[in-house]
N, C-alpha and C positions, 0 to 999 in steps of 0.2 A: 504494500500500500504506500501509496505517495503521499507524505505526512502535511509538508511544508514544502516552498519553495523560496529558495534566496534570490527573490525579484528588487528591480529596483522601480519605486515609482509603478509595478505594474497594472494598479489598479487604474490610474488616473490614462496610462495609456489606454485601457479598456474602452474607457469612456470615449475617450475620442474616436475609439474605433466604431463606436455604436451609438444607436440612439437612448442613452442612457442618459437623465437627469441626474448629476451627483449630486441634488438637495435632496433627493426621493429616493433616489434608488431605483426608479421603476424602469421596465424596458419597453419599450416602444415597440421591438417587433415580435411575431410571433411564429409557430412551426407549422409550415403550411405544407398541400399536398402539392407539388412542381407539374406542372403539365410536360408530358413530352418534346415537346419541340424549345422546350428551355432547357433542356437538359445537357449537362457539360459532357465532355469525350471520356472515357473513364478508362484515362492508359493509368499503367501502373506500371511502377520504376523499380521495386523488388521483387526480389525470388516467390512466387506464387504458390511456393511449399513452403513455407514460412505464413502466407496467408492460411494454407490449408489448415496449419496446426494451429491457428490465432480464432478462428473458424470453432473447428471443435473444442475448444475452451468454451466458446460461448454456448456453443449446443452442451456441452456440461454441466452448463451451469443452468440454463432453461429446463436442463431434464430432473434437475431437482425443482420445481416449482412448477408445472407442467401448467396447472390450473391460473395461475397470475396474470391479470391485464398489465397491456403497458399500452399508455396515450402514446400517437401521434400527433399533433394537434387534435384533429376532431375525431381522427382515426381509433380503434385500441384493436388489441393482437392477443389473442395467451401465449405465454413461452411456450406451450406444445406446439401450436401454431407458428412463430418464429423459427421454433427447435427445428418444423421440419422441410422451411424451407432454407434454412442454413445446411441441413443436409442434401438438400438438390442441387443448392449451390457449392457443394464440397464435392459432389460427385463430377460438377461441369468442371470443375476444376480441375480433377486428375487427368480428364483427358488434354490437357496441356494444352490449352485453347488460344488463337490468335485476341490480339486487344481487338479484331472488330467483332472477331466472335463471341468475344467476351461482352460487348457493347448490347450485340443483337441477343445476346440471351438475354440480360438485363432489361431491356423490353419491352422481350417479348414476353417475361415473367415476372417482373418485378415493379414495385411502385417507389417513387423519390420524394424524399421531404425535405426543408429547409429551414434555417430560420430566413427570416425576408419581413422588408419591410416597403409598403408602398409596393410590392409587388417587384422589389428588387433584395439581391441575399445579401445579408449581414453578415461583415467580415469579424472572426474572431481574434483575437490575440493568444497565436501558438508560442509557447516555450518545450523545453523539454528538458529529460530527467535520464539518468543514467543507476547503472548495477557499477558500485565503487570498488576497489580490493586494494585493503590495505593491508600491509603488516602485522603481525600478534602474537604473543603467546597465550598459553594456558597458567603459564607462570610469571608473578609479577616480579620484575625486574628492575636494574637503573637503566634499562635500555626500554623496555616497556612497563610505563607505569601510570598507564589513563584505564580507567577503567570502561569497559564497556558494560551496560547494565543491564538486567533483567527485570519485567515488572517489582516494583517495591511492594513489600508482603503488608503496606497501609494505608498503599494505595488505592483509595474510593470513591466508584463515579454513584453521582447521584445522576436518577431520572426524573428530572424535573416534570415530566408527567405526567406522574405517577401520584404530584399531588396538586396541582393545578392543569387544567385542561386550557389554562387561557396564557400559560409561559410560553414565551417569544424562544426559549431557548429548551432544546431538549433534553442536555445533560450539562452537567457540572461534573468536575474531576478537584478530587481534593483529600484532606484526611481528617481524621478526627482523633482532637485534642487531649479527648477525655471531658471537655463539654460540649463542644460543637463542632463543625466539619467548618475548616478552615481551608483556604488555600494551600496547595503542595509549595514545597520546597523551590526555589530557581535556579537558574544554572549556576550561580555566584554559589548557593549555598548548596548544590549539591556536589561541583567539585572542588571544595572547601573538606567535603568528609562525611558529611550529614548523615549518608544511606550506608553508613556503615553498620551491618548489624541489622539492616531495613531492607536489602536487595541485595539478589545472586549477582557476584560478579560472571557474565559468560568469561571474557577474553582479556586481555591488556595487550593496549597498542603506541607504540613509540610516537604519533605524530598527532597531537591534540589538532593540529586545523583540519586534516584529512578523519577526523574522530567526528568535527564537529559538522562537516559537508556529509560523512556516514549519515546522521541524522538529521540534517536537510533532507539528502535521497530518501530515506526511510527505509533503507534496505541494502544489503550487499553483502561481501565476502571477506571469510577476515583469512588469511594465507597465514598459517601457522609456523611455528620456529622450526617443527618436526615433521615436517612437507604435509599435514594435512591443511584441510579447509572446513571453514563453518560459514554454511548459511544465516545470513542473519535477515528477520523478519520483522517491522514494525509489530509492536504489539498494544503499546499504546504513552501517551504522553503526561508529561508533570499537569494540560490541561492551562496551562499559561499562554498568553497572546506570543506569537509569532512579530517580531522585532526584526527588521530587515538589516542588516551591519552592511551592506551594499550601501544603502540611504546613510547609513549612518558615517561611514570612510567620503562618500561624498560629502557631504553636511560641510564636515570635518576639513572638506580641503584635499584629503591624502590621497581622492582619484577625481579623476574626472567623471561624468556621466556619460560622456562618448565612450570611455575606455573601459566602462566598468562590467562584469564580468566571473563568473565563480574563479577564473584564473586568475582575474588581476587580483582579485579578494586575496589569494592563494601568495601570490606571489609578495606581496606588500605584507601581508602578516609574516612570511617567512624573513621578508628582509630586513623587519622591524619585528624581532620577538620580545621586547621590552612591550609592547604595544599590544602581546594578541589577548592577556588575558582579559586587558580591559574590554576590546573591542565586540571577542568574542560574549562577556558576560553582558554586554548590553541586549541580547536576545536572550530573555527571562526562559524563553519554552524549550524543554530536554526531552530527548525519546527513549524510550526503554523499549529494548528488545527482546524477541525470542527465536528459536532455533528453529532449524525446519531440514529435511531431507532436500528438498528440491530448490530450485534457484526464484526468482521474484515473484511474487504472489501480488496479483490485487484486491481490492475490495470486494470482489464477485468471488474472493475465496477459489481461483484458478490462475494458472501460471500466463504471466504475461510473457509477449513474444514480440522482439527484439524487431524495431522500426513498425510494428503492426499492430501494441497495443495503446493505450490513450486515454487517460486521466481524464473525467469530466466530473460536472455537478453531477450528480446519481439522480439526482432530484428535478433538473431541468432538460437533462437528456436521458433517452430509454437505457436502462442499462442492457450491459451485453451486446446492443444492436453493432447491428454492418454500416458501418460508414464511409465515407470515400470523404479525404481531404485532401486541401491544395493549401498550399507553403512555400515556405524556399530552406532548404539548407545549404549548409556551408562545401566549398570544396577547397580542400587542405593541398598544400604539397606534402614532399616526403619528409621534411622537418615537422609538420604539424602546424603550419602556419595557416591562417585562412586568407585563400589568393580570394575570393567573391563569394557570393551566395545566389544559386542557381533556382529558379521554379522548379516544385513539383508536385508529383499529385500523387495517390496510391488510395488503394482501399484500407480500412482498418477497423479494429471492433473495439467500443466501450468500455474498457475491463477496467477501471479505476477511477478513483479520485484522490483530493488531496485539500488541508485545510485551506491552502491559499485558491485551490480552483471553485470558486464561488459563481453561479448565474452563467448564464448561458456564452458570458462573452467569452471564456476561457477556455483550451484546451492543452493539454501537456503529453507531448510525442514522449513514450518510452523506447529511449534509442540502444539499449541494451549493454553490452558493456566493452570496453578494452579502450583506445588514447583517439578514436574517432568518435567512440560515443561522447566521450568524455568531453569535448571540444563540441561538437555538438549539443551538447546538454547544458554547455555553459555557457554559451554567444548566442541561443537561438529566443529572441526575441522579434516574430514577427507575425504580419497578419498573414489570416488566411482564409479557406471556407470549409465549413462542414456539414454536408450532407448524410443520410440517414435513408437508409435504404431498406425496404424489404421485401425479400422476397416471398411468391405463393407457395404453400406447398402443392406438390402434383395433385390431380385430380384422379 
């Protein structure tokens, strides 16, 4: 699951991408059904066995809730009904289909929605997120000595409603005093010491910035001192507001906003380490983690797949669904530099969110892992469109 994101400013670029009032909040456009002859070319730039397996995720997860509607606009669907047309669409697939055939199945079988406003579509503001690997032991050391942490054993979310039906907020995360359920701990004061005796240590890892980006991503791998490896899985947070140190090193003068960046982030706390602990403890909010067999999971409780899965509101977009987006990513040389950023377009499905992916204007590319994703996950601020696809099942 994609917890947070270290944006800068990106709420307010949202805004301008959309018809969004920032005194209200409210959005102006809404998810309509496309007519055919508006409909975009639906090439697609990755491997289509990568789509297959991103695909049955989502038929996975429909097949546990068979009975469930989900809106389209005015449209609604059950997940059996989805489930089996993501299977007609998995079968068109393997026979290794050209882009026009892939077009004309679409269809000749399928219906397209959007957001749109005035009868034209609403650009969103794509970012993206990557799988991190860093360093660790099982043993704490003067070489590794950050802890990485496990849900805290006083750790408790309240559901707010549970006792008023009229709370604007759904839960609350906090602990209890011994007379009341106070706020959790923050990052100052939990690596200070505080959960000592309060939470499993999983790992210790030698490099707090690359500790603290672990829990931006919400997820990834920690490379052990005795060649294994551990999955590591969001499990849940201290429940404190998310504090952007982007906004904040800008503010401050130490970057630019042209230049800013999870690297530059990176790169400026390493060159100034008198500087990280303060900068870092200005984001109050801490993740705790847990273990898992398999590599990234999203909020649909199935494994995300590398450039084909996509953090949304859960709430404002169907989950699971099949969607086709247009963007631009970056293209690097052999040093890793970014020479431009190219258009493109691909299919992709649902499978996540994240605290900072709020309202429809948002979406967040999981670009999966190794020094391409990573580069990608941390420059990719731009707009884009996302449609919403589905297909019939056969008759």
């Amino acid at each position: 699951m994609k917890p947070v994101l270290n944006g800068v400013g990106l709420f307010m670029i949202a805004l301008m991408l959309l018809a969004v009032n920032p005194a209200t909040g409210v959005f102006a456009a809404a998810i309509e059904k496309i007519d055919v002859g508006e409909w975009p070319f639906f090439d697609d730039d990755e491997d289509l066995g990568l789509l297959r397996s991103a695909v049955s995720a989502s038929i996975s997860y429909y097949d546990r809730i068979p009975g469930k509607k989900f809106s389209y606009g005015e449209d609604s669907y059950t997940a059996g009904s989805l489930a089996s047309g993501l299977r007609r669409f998995n079968a068109f697939l393997e026979t290794g289909p050209t882009a026009a055939a892939l077009n004309q199945f679409i269809k000749e079988n399928g219906l397209l929605y959007g957001y749109r406003e005035n009868n034209r579509p609403v650009n969103v503001l794509f970012t993206g997120y990557f799988e991190p690997r860093i360093s660790g032991s099982l043993t704490r050391s003067e070489n590794f000595r950050y802890p990485v942490y496990g849900r805290p054993n006083d750790l408790a979310v309240v559901n707010l409603s549970s006792f008023s039906v009229n709370s604007d907020q759904r839960s609350i995360v906090g602990r209890y005093d011994g007379k009341e359920v106070v706020p959790y701990f923050d990052r100052s004061d939990i690596e200070a010491g505080v959960l000592e005796g309060r939470a499993q240590v999983i790992a210790w890892v030698s490099d707090p910035v690359a500790l603290f980006f672990l829990h931006v991503q919400g997820s990834g791998v920690i490379d052990l001192d005795d060649g294994r490896q551990i999955n590591l899985h969001f499990n849940s947070s201290n429940g404190l507001p998310y504090k952007s140190i982007g906004r904040y090193l800008i503010d401050a003068g130490k970057i630019a906003a042209s230049d800013m960046s999870m690297q530059a982030i990176a790169d400026y706390l390493r060159a100034n380490p008198e500087e990280t602990e303060a900068v870092l403890h200005y984001n109050p909010r801490y993740i705790f983690f847990q273990t898992g067999e398999h590599g990234v999971r999203g909020c649909l409780n199935v494994p995300l797949t590398r450039g084909r899965s996509v953090a949304l509101d859960q709430g404002a977009y169907p989950p699971g669904s099949l969607i086709f987006i247009k963007s631009s990513k970056p293209v690097c040389d052999q040093k890793g530099n970014i020479q431009k950023w190219t258009d493109f377009s691909r299919f992709a499905l649902n499978q996540d969110t994240g605290s900072a992916i709020r309202g429809p204007s948002r979406a967040d590319l999981f670009w999966g892992s190794g020094s391409y994703a990573e580069i990608a996950a941390g420059h990719m601020q731009h707009p884009g469109l996302v449609y919403f696809i589905v297909i019939r099942p056969a008759k």
